[in-house]
SERO-4910 file (N, C-alpha, C, O; in steps of 0.05 Angstrom, whole numbers):
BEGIN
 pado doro    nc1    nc2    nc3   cac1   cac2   cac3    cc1    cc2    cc3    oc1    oc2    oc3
  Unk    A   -901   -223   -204   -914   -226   -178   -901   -208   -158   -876   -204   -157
  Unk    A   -918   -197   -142   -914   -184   -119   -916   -194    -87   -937   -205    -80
  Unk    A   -895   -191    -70   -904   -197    -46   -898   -175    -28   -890   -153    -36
  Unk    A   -900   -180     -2   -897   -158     13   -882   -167     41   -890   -161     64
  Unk    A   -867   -178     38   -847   -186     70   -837   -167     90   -831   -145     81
  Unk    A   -834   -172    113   -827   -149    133   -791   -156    125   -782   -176    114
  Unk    A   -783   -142    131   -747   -138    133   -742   -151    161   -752   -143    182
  Unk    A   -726   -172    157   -715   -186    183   -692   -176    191   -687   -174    215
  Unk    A   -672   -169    169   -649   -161    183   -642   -117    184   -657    -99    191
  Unk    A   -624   -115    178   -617    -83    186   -624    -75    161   -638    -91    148
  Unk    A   -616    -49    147   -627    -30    127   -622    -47    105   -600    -60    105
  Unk    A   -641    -51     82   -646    -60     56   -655    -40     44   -674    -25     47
  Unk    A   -629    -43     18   -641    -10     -7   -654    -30    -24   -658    -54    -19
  Unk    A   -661    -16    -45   -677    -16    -66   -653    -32    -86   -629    -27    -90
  Unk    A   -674    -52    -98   -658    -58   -128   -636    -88   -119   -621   -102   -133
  Unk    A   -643    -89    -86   -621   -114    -83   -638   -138    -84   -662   -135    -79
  Unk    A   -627   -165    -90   -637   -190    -84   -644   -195    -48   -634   -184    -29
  Unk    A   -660   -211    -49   -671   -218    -15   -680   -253     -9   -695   -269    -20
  Unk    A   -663   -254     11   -672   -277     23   -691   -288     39   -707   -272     48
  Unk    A   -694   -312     45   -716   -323     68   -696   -344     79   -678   -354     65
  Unk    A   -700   -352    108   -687   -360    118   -703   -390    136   -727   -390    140
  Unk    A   -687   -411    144   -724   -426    151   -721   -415    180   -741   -421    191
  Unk    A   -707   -402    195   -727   -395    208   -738   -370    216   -748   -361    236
  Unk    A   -734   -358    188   -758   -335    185   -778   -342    188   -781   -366    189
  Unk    A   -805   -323    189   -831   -338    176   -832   -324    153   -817   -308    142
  Unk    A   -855   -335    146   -858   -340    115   -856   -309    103   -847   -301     82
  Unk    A   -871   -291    133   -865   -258    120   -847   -240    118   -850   -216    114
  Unk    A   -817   -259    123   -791   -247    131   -772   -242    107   -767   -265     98
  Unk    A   -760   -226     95   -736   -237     76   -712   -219     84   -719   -196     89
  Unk    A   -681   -224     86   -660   -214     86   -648   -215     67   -654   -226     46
  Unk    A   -623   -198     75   -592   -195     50   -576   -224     66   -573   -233     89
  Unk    A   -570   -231     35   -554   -254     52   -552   -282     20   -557   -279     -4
  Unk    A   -544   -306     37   -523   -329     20   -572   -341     12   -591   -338     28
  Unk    A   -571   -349    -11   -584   -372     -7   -567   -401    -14   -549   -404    -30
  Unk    A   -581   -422      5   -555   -446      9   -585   -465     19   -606   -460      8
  Unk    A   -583   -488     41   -606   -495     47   -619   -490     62   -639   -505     67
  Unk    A   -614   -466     77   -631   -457     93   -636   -421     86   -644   -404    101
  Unk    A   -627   -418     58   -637   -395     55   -655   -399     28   -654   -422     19
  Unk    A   -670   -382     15   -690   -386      1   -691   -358    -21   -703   -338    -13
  Unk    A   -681   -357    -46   -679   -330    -54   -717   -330    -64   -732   -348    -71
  Unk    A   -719   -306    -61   -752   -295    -63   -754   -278    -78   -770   -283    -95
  Unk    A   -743   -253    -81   -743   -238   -102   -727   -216    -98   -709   -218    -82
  Unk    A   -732   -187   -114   -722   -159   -113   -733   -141   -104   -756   -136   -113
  Unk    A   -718   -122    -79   -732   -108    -62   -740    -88    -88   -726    -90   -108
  Unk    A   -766    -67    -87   -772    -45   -110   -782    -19    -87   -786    -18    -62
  Unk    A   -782     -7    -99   -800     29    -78   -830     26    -78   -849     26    -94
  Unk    A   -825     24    -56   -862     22    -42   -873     50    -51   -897     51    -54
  Unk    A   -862     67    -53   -866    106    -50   -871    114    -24   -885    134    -19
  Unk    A   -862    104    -11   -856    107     14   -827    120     26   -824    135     46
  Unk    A   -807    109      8   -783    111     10   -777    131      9   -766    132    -13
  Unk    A   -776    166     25   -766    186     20   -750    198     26   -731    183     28
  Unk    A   -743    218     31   -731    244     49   -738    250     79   -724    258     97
  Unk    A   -769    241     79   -786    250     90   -784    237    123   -784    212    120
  Unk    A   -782    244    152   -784    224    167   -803    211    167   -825    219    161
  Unk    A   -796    180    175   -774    172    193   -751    168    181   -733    157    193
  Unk    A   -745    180    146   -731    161    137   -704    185    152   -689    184    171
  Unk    A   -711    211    124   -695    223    131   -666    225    114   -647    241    114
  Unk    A   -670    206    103   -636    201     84   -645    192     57   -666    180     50
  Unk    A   -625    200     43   -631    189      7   -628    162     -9   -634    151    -30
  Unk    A   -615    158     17   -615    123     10   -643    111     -4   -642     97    -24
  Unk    A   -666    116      9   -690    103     14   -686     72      7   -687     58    -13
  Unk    A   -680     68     43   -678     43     54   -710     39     62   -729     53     65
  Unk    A   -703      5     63   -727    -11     85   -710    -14    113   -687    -22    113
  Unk    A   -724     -8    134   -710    -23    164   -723    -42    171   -743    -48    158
  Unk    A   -715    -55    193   -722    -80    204   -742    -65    209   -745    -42    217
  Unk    A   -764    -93    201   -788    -86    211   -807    -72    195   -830    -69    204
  Unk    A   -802    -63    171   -818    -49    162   -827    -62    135   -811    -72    119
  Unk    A   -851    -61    132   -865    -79    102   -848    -68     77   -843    -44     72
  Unk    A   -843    -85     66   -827    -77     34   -843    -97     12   -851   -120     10
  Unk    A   -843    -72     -2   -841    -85    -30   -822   -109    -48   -799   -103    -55
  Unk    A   -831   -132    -55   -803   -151    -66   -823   -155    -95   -847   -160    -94
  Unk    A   -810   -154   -113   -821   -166   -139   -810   -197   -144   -786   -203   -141
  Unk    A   -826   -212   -149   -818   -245   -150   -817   -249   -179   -810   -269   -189
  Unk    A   -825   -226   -192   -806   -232   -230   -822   -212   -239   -843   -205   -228
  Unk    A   -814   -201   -258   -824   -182   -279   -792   -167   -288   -769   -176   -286
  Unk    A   -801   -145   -297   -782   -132   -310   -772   -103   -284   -791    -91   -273
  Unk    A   -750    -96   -279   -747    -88   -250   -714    -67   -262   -702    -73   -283
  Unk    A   -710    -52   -249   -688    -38   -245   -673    -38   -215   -682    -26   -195
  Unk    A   -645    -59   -217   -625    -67   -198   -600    -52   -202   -589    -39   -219
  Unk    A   -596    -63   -171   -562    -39   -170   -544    -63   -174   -544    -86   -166
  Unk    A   -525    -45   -193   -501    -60   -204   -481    -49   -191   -477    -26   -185
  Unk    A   -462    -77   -185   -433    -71   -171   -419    -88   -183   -427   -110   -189
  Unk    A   -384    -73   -190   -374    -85   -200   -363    -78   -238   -361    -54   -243
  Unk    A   -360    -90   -253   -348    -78   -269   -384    -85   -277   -401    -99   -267
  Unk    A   -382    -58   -311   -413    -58   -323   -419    -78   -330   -401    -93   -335
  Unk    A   -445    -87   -332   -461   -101   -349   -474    -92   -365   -485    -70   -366
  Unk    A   -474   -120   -389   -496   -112   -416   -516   -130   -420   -523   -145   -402
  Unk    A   -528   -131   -448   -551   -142   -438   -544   -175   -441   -559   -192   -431
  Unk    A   -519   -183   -455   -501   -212   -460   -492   -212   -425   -483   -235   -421
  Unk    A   -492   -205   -412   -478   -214   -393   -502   -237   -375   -526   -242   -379
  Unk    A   -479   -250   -351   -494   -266   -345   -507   -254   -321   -496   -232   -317
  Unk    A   -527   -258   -302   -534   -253   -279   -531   -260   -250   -545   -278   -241
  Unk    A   -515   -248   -235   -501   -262   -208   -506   -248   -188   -496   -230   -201
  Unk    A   -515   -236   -164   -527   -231   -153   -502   -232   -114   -499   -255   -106
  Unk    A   -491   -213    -98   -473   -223    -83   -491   -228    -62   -513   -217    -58
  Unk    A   -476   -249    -47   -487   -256    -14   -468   -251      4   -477   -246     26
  Unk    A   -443   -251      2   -420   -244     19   -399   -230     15   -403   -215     -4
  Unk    A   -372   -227     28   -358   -215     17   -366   -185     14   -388   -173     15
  Unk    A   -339   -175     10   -339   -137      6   -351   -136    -13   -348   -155    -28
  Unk    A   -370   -113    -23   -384   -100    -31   -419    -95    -24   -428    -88     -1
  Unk    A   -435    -99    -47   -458    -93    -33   -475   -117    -32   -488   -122    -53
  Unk    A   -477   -134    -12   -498   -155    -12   -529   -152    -21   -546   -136    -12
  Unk    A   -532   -166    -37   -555   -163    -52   -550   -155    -83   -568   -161    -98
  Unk    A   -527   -144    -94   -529   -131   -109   -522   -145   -140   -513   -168   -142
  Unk    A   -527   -131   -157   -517   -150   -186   -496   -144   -190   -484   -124   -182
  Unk    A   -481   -172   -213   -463   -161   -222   -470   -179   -254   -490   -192   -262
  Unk    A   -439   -171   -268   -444   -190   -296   -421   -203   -290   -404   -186   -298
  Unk    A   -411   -219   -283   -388   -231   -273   -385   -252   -246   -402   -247   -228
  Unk    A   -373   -267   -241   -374   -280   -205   -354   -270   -205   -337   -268   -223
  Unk    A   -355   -260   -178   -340   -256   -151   -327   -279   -132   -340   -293   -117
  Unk    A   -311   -280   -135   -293   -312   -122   -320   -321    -97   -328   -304    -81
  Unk    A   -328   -341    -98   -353   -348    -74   -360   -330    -70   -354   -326    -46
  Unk    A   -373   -309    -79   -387   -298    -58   -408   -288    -78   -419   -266    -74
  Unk    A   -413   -300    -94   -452   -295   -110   -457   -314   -122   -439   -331   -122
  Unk    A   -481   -322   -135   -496   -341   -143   -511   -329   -166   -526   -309   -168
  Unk    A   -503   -345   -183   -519   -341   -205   -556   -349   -211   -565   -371   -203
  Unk    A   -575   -326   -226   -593   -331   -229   -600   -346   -259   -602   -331   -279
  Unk    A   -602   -362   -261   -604   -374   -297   -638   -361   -308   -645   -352   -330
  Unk    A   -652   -363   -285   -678   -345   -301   -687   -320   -299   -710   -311   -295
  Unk    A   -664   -306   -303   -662   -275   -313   -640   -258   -328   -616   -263   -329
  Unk    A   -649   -244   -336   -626   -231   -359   -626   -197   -357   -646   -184   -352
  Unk    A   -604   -187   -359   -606   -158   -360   -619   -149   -392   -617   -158   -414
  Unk    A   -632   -130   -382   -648   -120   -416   -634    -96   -424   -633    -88   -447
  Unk    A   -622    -82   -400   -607    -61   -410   -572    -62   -393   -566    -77   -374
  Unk    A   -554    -44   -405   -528    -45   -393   -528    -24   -371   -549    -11   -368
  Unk    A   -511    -19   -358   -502     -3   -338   -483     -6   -317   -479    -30   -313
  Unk    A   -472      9   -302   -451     18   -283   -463     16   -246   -453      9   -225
  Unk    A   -489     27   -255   -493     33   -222   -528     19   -222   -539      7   -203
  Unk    A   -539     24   -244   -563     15   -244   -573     -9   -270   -563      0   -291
  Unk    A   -583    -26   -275   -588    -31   -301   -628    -54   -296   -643    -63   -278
  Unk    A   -628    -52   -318   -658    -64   -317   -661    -97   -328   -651   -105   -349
  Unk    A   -676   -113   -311   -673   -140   -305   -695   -155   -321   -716   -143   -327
  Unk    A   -694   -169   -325   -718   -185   -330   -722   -219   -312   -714   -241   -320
  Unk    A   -732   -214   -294   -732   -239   -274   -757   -256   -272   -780   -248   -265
  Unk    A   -749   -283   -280   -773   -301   -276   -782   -311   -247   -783   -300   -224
  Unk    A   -786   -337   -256   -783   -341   -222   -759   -360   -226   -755   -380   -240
  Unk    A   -745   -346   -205   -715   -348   -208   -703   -377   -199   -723   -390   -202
  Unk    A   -692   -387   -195   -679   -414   -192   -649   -410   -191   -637   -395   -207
  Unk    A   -636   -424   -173   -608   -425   -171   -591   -441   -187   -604   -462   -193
  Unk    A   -562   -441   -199   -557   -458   -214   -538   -457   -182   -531   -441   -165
  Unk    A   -535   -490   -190   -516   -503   -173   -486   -502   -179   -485   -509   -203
  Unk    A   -465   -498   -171   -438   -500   -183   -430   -475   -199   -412   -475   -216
  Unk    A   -446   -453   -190   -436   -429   -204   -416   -407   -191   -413   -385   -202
  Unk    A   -405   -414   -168   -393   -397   -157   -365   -408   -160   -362   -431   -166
  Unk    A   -343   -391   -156   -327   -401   -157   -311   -394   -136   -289   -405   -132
***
């Protein structure tokens, strides 16, 4: 499934996890903790929008506040990995706080500061990028440490 949320908070790349917040509306999602008032929704993907080109201008190809993005709510997806590699045994964790990149995967927890997804799995390994397979995702409780 596909949705299309505006970006509530500052620049969102590609490939990170996204939140909802309650008092977003329903068309909002950020980088950030889901807890009970956040709501994980899915993975930002490239609209083809994302270029060089102004307004962007940079290689990042970010979303800014405000601007419609693409989020995939499950399928099979390519996410940015931080942290040591993952394979396709590893588990799926996802950060909300703390140094590094919010939103991003890892195969490992990060002392508090990510949350594990139990209904998804990496299908391939990698360093900086690797490819996901996400259902509709669900939080396990008690996974951070």
């Amino acid at each position: 499934a596909v949705t299309t949320p505006v970006a509530a908070s500052g620049e969102i790349g590609l490939g990170l996890a996204v939140v909802r917040v309650a008092t977003d509306s329903d068309r909002e999602v950020r980088l950030g903790a889901p807890d009970s008032s956040h709501k994980f929704v899915g993975v930002t993907v490239d609209d083809g929008f994302r270029t060089n080109a102004a307004p962007y201008g940079n290689s990042n190809h970010v979303y800014r506040r405000g601007d419609t993005m693409l989020v995939r709510e499950s399928g099979t997806l390519w996410v940015a990995i931080e942290g040591a590699p993952v394979t396709p045994d590893s588990p799926v964790f996802y950060r909300y706080s703390g140094a590094g990149t919010i939103g991003a995967f890892r195969g490992a927890t990060a002392t508090g500061a990510d949350l594990q997804l139990t209904n998804a799995r990496f299908l391939t390994g990698g360093t900086d990028l690797a490819q996901l397979l996400l259902g509709y995702a669900t939080i396990s409780s008690g996974t951070t440490v």
